[in-house]
ZAVO-449682 format. One record per atom (N, C-alpha, C): residue in three letters; y, x, z. Coordinates in pm, whole numbers, plus 50000, padded with zeros to 5 digits. Each point is the difference from the previous one (the first is absolute). Example, Ala and Ser with C-alpha at 12.3 -4.5 7.8 and 13.67 -1.06 7.14 Angstrom:
ALA494315131950780/ALA501194991150000/ALA501205009050000/SER501054996549928/SER501195008250006/SER501094992350073/
//
This chain:
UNK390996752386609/UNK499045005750094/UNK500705007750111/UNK500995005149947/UNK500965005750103/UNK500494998250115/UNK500574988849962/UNK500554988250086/UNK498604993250070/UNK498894999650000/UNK499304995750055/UNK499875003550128/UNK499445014149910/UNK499955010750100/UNK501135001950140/UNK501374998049949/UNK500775007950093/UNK500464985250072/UNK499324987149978/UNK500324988550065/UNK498855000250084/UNK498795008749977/UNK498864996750139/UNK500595014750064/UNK500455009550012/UNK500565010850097/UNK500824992450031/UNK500824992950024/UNK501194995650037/UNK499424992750095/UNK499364989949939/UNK499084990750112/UNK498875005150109/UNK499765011449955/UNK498805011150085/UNK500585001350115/UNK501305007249972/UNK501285008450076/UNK500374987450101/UNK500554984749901/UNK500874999450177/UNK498594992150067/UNK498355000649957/UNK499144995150117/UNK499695009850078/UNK500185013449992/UNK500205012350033/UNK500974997250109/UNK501004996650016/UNK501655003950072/UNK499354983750056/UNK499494993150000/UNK500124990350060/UNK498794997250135/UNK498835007649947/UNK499285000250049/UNK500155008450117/UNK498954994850121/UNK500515010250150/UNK498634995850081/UNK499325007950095/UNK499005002350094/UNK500574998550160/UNK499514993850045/UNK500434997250130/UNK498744998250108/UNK500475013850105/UNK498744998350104/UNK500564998650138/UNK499114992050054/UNK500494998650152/UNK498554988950057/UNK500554999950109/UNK498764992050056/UNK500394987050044/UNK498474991349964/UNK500154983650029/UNK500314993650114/UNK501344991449981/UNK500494996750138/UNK499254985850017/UNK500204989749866/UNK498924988749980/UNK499544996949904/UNK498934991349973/UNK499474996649886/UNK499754981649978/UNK500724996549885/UNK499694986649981/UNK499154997349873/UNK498135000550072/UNK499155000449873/UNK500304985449930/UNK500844992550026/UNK499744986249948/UNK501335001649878/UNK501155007350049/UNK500854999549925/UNK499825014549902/UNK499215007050038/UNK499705014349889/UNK501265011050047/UNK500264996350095/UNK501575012150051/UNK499155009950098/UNK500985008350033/UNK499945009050069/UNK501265006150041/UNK499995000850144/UNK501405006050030/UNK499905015450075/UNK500395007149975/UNK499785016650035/UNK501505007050061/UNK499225007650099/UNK501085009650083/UNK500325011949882/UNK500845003249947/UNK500665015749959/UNK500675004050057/UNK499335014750032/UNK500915008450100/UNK501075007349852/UNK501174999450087/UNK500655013149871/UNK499995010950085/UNK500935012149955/UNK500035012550031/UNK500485002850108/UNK501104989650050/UNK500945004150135/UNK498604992250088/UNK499024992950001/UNK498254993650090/UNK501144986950014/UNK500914994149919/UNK500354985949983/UNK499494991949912/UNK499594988350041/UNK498814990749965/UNK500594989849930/UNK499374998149908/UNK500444987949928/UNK499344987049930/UNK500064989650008/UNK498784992449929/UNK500224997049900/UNK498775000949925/UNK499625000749841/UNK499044984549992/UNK500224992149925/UNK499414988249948/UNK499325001349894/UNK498594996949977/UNK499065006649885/UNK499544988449938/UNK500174989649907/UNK499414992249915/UNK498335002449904/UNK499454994850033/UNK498765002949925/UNK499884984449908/UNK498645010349881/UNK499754985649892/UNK498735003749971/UNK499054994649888/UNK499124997949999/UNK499865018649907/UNK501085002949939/UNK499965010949938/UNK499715016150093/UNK500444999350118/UNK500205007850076/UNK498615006350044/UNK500325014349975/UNK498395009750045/UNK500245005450091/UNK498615003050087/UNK499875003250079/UNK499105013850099/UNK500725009449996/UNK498645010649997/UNK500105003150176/UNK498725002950032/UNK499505001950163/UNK499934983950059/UNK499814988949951/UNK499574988050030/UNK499964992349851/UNK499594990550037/UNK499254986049910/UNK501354989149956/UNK500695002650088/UNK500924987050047/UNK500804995750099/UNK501034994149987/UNK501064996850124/UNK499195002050096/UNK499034990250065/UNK499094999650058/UNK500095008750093/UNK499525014449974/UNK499695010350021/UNK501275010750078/UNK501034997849980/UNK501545002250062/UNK499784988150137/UNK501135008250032/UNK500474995850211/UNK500555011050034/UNK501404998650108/UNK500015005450084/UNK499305013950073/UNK500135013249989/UNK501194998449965/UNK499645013249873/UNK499274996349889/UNK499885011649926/UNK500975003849949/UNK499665010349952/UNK500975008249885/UNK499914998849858/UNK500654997549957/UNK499705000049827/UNK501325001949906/UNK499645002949891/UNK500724999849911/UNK500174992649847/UNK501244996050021/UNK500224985549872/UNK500765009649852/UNK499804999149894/UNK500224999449889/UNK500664988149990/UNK500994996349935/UNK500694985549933/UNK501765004149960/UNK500294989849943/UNK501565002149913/UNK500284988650148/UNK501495000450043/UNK500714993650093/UNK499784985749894/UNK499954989250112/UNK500174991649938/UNK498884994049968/UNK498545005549982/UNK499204993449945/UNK498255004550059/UNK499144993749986/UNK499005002550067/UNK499385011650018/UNK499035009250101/UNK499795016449990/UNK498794994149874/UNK500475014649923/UNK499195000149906/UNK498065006450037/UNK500095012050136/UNK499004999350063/UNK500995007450159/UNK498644994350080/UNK500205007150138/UNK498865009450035/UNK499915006450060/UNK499135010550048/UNK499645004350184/UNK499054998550047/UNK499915001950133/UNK499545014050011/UNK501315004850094/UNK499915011549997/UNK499105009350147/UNK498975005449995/UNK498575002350063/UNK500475015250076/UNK499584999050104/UNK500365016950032/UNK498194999650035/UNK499505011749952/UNK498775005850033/UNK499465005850126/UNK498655005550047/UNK499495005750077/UNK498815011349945/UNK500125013950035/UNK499045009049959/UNK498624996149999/UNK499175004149909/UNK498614995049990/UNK499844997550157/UNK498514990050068/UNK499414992750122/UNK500375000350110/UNK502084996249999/UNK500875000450070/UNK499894987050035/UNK500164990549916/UNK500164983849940/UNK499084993450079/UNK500314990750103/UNK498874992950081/UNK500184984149984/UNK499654990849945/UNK499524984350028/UNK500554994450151/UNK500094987949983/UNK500634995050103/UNK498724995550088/UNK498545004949982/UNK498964995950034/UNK499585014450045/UNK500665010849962/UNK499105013450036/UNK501255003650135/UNK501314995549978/UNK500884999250102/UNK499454992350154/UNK499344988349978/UNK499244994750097/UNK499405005350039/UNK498695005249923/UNK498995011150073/UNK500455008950033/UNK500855005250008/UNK500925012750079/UNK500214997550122/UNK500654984950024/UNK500764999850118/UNK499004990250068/UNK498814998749960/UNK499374992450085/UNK498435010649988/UNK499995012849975/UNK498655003049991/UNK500115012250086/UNK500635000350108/UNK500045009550149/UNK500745015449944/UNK499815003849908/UNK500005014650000/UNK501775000850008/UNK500525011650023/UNK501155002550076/UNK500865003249809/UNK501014988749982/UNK501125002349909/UNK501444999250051/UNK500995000149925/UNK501204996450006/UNK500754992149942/UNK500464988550016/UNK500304995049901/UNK501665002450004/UNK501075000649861/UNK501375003849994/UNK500804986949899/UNK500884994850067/UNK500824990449905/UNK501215014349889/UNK499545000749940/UNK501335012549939/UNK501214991149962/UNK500394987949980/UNK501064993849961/UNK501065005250094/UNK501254993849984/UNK500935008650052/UNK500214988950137/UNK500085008450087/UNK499804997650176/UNK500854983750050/UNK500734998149939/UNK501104990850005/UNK499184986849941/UNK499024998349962/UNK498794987049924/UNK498675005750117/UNK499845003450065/UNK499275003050083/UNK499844990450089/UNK501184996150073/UNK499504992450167/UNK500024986849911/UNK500254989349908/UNK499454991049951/UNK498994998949977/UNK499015008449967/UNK499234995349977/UNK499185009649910/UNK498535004050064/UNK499375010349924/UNK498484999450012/UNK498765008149963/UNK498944998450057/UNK499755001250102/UNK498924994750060/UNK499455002350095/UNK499485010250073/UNK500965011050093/UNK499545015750079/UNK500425006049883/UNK501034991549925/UNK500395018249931/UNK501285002950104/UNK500415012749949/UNK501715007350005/UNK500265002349912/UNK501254997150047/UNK501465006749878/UNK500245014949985/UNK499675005449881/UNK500005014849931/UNK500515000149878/UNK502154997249984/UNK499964998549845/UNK499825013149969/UNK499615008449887/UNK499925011649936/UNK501515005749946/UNK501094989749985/UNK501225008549983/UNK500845002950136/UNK499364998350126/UNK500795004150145/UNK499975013050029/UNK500725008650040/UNK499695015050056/UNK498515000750080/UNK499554990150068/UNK498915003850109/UNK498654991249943/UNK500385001849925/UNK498624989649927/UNK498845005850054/UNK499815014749958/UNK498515010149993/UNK499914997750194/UNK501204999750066/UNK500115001550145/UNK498894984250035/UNK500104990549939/UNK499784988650062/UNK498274998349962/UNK499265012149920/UNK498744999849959/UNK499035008250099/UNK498944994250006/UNK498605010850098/UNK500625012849960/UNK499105004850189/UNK499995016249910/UNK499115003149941/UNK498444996350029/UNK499144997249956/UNK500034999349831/UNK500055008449913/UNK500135003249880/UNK498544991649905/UNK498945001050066/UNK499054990049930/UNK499284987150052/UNK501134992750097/UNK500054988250070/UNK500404990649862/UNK499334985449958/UNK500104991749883/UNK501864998750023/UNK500655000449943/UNK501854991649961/UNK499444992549915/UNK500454985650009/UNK500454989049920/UNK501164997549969/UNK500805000649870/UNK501324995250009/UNK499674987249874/UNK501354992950067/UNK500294990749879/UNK501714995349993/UNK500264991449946/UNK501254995149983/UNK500304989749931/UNK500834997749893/UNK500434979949981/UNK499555004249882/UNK498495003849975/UNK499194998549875/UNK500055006949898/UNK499524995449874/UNK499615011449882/UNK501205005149931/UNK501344991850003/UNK501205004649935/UNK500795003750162/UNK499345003450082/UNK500835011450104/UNK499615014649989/UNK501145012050000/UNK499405010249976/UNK499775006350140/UNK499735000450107/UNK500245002050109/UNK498545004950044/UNK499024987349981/UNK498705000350035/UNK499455018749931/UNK500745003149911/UNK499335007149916/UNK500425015050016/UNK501814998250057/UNK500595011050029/UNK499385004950161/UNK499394993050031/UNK499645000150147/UNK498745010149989/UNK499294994549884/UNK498675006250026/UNK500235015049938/UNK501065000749911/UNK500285016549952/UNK500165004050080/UNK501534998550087/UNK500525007250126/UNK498515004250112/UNK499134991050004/UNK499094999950078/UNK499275012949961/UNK499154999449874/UNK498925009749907/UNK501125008950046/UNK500845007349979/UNK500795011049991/UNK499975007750110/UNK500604991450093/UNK499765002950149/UNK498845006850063/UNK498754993449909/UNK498495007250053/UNK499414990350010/UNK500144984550022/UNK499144988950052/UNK498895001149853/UNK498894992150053/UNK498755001949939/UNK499354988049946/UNK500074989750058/UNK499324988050017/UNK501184988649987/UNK500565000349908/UNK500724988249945/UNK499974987249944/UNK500574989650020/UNK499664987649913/UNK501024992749993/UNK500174996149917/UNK501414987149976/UNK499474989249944/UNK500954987650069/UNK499264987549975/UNK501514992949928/UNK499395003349862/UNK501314995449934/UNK500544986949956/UNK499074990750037/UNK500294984449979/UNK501325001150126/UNK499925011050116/UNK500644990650061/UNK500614991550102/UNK501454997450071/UNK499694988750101/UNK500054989149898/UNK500774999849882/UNK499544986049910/UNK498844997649981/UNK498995005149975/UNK498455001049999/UNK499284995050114/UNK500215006250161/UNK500224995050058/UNK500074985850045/UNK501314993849948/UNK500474992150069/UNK499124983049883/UNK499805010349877/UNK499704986049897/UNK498684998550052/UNK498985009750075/UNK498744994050070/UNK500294992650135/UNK501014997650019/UNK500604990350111/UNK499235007150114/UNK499995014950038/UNK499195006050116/UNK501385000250103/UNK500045002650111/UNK501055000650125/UNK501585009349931/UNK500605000050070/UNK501205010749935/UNK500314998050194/UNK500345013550060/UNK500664995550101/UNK502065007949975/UNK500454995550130/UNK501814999049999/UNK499405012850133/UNK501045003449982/UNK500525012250142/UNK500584992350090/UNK499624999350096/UNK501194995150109/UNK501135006150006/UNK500345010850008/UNK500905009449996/UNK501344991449885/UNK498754997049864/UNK501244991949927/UNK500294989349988/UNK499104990050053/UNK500324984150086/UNK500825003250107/UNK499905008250101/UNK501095000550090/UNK501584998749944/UNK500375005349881/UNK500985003449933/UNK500534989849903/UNK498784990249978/UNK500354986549924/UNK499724988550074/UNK500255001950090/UNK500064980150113/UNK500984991749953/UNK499974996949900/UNK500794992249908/UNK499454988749954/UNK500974988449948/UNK499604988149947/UNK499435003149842/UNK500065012949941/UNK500195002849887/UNK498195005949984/UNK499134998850149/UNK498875001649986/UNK499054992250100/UNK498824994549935/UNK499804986450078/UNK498775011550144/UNK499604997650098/UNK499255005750046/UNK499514988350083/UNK498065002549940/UNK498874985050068/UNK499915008550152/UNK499974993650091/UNK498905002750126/UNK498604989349966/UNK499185005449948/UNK498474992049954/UNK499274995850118/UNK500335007450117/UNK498964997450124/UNK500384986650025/UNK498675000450102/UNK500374985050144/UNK500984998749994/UNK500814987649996/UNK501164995850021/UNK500425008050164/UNK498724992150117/UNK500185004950100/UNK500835014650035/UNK499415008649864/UNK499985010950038/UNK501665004249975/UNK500274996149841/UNK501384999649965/UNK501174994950097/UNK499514992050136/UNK500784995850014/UNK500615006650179/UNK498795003749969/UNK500225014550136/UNK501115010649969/UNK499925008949880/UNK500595009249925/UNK499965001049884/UNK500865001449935/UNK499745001749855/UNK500825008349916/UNK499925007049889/UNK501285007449932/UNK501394997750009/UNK501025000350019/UNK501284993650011/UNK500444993449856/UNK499914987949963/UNK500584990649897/UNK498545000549908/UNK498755000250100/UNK498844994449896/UNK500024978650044/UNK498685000849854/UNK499944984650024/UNK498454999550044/UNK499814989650074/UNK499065004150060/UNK498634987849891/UNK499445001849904/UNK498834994749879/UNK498895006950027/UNK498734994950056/UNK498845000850044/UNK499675000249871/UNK499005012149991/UNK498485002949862/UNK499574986150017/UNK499774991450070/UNK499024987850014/UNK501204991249895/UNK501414999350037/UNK500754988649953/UNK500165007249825/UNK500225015750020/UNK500145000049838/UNK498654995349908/UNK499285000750042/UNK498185000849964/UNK500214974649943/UNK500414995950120/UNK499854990549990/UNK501264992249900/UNK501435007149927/UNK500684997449955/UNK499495004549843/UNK499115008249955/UNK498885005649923/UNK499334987349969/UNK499684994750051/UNK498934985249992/UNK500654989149929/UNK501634999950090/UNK500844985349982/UNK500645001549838/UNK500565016349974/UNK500405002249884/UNK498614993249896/UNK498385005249992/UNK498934999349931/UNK500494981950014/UNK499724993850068/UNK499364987850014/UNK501354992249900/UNK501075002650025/UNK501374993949969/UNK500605003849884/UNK499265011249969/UNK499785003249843/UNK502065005250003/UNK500235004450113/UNK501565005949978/UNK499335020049971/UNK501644999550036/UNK500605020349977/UNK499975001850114/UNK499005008850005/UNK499925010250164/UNK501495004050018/UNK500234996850102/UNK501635008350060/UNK500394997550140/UNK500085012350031/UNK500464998350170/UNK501434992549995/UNK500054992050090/UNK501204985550037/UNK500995014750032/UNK501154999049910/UNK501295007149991/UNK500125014349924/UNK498895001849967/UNK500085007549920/UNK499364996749836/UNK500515004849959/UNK499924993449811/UNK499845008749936/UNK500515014050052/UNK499855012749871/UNK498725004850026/UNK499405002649937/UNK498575007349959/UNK500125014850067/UNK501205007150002/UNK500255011750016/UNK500425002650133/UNK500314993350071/UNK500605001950133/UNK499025010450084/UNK500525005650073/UNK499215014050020/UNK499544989750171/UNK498634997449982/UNK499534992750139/UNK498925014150105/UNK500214997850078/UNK499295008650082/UNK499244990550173/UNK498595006449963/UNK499344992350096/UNK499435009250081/UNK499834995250138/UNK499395007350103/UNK499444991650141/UNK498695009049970/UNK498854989950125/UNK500535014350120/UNK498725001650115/UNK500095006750086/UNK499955010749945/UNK499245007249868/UNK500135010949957/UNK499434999549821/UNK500445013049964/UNK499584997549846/UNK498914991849938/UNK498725004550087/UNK499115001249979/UNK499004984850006/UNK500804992450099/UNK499604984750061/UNK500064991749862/UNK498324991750008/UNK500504989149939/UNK500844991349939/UNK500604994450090/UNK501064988349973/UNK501245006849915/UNK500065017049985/UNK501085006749936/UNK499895000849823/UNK498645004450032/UNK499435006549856/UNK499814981049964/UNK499264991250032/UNK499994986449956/UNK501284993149939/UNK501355002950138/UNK501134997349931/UNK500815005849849/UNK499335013149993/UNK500745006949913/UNK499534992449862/UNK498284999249991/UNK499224995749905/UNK500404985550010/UNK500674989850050/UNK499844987749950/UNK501954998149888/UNK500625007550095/UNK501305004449950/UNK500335007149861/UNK499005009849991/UNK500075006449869/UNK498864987049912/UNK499364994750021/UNK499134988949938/UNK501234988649949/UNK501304997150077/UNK500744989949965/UNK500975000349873/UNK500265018649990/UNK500625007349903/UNK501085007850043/UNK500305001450132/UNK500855008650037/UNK499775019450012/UNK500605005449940/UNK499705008849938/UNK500655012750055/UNK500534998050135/UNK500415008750085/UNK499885000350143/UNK498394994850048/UNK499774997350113/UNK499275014250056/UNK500225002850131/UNK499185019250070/UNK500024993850146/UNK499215008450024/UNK499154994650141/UNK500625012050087/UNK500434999450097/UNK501095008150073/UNK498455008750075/UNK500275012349962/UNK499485010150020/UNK499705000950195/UNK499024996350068/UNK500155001050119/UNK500314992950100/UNK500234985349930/UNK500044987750043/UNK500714997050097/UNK500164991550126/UNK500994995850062/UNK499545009750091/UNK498785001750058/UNK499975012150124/UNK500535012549934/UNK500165005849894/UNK500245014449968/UNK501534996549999/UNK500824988749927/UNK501594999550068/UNK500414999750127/UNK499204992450093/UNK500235000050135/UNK499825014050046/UNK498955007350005/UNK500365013650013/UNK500965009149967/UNK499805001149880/UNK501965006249968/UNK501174995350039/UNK499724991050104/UNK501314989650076/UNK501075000349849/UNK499344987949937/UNK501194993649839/UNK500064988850072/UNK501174995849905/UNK500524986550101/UNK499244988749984/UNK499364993150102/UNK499374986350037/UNK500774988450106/UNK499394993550008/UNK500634986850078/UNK499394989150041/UNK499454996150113/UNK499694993250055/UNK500224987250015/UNK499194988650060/UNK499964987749923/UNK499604995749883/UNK500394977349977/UNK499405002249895/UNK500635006349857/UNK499145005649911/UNK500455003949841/UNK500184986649931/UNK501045005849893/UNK500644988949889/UNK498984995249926/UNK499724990749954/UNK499074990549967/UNK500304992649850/UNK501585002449971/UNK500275003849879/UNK500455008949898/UNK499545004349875/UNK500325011349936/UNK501734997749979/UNK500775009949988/UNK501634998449981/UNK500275013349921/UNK499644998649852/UNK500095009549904/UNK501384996549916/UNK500705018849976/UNK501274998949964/UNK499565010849893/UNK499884995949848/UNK499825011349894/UNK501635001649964/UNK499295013450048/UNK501525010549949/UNK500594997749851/UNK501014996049997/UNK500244999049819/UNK500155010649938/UNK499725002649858/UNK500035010949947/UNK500995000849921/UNK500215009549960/UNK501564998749901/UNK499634994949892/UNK501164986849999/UNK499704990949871/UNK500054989150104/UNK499004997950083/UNK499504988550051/UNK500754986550046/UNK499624989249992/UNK500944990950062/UNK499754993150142/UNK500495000050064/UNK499364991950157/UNK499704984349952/UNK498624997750014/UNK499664984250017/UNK500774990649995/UNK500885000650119/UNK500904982750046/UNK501195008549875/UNK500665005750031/UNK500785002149872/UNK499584994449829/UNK498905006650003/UNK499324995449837/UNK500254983650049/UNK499314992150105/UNK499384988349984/UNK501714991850017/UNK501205005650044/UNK500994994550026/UNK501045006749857/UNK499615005549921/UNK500725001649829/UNK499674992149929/UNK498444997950029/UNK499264991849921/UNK500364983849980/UNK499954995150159/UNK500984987449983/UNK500904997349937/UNK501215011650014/UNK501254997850011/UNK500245002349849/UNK499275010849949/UNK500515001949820/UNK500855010049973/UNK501335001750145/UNK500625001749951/UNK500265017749934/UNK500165003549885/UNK500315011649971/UNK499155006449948/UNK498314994550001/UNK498775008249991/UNK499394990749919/UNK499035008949929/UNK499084994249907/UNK497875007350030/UNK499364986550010/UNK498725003950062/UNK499505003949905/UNK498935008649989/UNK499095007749880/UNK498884998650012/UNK499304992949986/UNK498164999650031/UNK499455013649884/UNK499275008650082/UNK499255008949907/UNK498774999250016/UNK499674988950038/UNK498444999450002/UNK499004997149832/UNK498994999450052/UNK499654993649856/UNK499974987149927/UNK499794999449871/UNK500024985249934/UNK499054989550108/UNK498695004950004/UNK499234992850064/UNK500494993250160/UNK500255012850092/UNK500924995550127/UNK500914991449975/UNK500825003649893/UNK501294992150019/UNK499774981049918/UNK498655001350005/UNK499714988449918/UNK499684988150133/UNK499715009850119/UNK499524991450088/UNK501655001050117/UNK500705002449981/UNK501794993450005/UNK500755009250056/UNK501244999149972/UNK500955014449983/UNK501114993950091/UNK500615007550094/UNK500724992750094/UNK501374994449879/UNK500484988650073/UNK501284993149968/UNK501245005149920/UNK500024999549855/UNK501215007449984/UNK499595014649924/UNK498955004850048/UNK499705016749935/UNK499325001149887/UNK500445011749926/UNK499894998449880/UNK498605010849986/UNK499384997049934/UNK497905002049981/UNK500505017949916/UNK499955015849977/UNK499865007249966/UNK498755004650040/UNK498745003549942/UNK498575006350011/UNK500785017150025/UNK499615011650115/UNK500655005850008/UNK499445011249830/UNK498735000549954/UNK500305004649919/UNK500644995849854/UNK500994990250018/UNK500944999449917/UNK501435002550027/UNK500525003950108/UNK500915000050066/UNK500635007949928/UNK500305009849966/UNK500595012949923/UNK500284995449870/UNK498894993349961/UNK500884993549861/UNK500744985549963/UNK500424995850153/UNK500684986750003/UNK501015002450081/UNK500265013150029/UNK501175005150115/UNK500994988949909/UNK500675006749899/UNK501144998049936/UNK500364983650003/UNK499334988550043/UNK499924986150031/UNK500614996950156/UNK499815012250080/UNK499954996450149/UNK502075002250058/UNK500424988150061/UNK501104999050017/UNK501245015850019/UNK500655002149970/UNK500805013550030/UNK500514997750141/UNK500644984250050/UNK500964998950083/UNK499754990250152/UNK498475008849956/UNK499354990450149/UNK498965009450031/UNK499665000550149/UNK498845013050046/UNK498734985849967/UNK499445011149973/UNK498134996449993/UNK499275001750105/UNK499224989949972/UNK498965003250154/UNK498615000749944/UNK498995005950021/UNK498784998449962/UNK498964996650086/UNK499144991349958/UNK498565001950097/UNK499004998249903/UNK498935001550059/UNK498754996349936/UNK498465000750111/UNK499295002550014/UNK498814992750077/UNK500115006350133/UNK500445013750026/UNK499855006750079/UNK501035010950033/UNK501325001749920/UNK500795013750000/UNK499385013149882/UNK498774999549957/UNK499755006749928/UNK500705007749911/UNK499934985149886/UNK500735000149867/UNK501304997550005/UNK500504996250114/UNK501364997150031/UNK500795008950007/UNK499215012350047/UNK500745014450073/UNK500155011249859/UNK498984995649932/UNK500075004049847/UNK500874996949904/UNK500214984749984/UNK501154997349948/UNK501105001550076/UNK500135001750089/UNK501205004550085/UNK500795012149945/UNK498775012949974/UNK500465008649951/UNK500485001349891/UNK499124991749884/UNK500135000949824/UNK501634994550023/UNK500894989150084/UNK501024994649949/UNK500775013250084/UNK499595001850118/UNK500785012150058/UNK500445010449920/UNK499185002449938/UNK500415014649887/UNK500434995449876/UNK500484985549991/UNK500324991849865/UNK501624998650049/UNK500375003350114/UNK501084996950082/UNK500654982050046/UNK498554991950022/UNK500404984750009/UNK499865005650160/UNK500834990350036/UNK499674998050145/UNK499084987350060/UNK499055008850108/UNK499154992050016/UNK499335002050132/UNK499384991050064/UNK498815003350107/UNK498874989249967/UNK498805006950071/UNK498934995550032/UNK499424995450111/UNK498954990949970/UNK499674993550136/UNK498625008450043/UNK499755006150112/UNK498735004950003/UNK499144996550093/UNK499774988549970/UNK498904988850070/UNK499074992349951/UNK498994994050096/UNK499324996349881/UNK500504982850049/UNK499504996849831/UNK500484986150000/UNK499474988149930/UNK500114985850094/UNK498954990549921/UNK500684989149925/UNK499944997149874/UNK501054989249917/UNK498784988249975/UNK500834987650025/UNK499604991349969/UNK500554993549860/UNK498994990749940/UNK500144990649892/UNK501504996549959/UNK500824995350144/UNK501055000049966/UNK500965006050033/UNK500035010850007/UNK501015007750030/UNK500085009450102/UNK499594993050158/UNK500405001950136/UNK498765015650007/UNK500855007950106/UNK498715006750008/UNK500335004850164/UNK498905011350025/UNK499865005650130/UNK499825013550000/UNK500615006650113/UNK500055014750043/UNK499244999850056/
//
């Protein structure tokens, strides 16, 4: 009995020493593969990514289910290295009793005349991308925060921020109550909240001026005519009428909505009519976020409010094709590179981490089929003396297993594109 005994302490002890909690926030989520990949800050605010395996065992408290996770919450994982979280937890920052407003009582605010404020509290630097509509930037940890509020002490403040696992929305409204303000509300869903009712998000000019880059696509939606008078410097010039009618050709042709040159879902697109407020802007935004692109904002003030701030424009006609350059991320592999290893063989070995089912309908030439949630326990199979390459439908799961072999010390990159395989082999970027 002794020995029983002191053989389950032994075994208590090293699930004890083995076991570890890990919090940080969601960088992506692959509900198909049950992963999760998360930012951890450590102590020096250096970031690191954490790869989270889930199974059918795995609990879940403050949601139902994978499902229920995205970008960019906070949570915290329970699990032994190595093996699936035993539970995760979404971690909620609160609001004082009939602080808490609906993304429907937020509407009636800003559309029912009476005089509010609305405040982005996130930190100022996520601001000119992209925020609600007539708010400002007020993070609550800046010296002049209280400076940037009414004086008006029982004038309505609205704050919000990047949702229920941001604590910001909440530190805002203390700093606020403290101060003396009276009439508070926080709308804690959100710009993710926000943005999942697919309502407008507009960009600052101020911070489009600063990104005229290939690395961000920008529509001119108007009259061609009009685009071709003046237009943003390095916009393309796609009429609301032509996106509206490429809407139809996708329905009828039974294809994948996608603007011609761009492929990532994520590419940060920005559209602008004569002003925010025009038709053809708010239409473009809604047929764009309808296709699945998930980082489209309607430039705050439209092409007359840039022309006024004299930002750079250009005369004649506008480019007529999109010419998108996604920044690679660390890990990443450039396209013609992947598609010119791939030929060649030489030195590298391909990794499909998609699923059984995907990979049933054909796996490029040569690459070997890993489901990414098996990846971790088939490392020890994968070559020592050749780099790996990964893809799978989109960069997702790719960027995930990127990491699991990264911190396994294989060498490797990923492809982060999306991509179409045929029956036999051949596929497309």
């Amino acid at each position: 009995m002794q020995r029983l005994i002191l053989v389950f302490l032994i075994a208590t002890c090293i699930g004890i020493v083995h076991a570890e909690t890990v919090k940080g926030r969601i960088a992506v989520v692959s509900k198909q593969a049950g992963t999760i990949q998360i930012d951890v800050k450590g102590k020096d605010n250096s970031v690191s990514k954490v790869v989270v395996r889930t199974d059918p065992n795995t609990q879940y408290d403050g949601a139902s289910g994978l499902k229920d996770f995205g970008p960019p919450d906070l949570i915290e994982v329970q699990r032994e290295p190595g093996k699936p979280a035993s539970s995760i937890k979404k971690i909620v920052f609160g609001l004082p009793p009939g602080v808490e407003i609906s993304i429907e009582q937020l509407i009636g605010i800003m559309t029912g005349g009476q005089p509010y404020h609305l405040f982005d509290a996130r930190p100022g630097k996520r601001f000119g991308g992209g925020h609600v509509p007539g708010a400002k930037s007020a993070f609550p940890k800046d010296e002049d925060f209280l400076s940037k509020l009414p004086t008006d002490k029982n004038t309505m403040l609205v704050f919000y921020c990047g949702g229920p696992t941001c604590p910001y929305t909440g530190v805002a409204v203390k700093l606020a109550q403290q101060a003396g303000y009276t009439n508070l509300k926080g709308f804690q869903a959100g710009l993710p909240g926000w943005k999942k009712a697919k309502l407008p998000v507009h960009a600052e000019p101020a911070w489009l001026a600063k990104n005229l880059n290939p690395q961000h696509v920008i529509l001119d939606v108007r009259d061609v005519a009009q685009s071709n008078q003046s237009h943003i410097r390095g916009a393309v010039a796609l009429p609301t009428a032509q996106l509206q009618a490429m809407t139809q050709q996708f329905i009828d042709r039974q294809t994948i909505a996608q603007l011609p040159g761009v492929s990532d879902m994520r590419a940060p697109l920005i559209v602008y009519a004569d002003s925010h407020t025009a038709p053809a802007a708010l239409l473009a935004y809604k047929e764009l976020r309808s296709w699945g692109y998930n980082k489209v904002t309607v430039l705050k003030g439209g092409f007359n409010g840039w022309r006024a701030a004299a930002l750079p424009s250009a005369g004649g006609p506008a480019a007529t094709r999109v010419v998108f350059q996604k920044k690679l991320a660390p890990g990443a592999i450039a396209p013609e590179e992947f598609v010119a290893l791939q030929e060649s063989g030489e030195g590298v070995v391909l990794v499909d981490v998609r699923s059984d089912q995907e990979a049933a309908e054909g796996v490029i030439i040569g690459a070997r089929h890993i489901p990414l949630e098996k990846l971790e326990d088939m490392i020890a199979g994968l070559p020592k003396d050749k780099e790996v390459l990964i893809y799978c439908a989109n960069g997702i799961r790719a960027e995930m297993a990127h990491e699991t072999l990264r911190q396994k010390g294989i060498k490797n990159r990923f492809l982060n594109e999306t991509i179409v395989i045929a029956k036999d082999g051949s596929f497309k970027l």
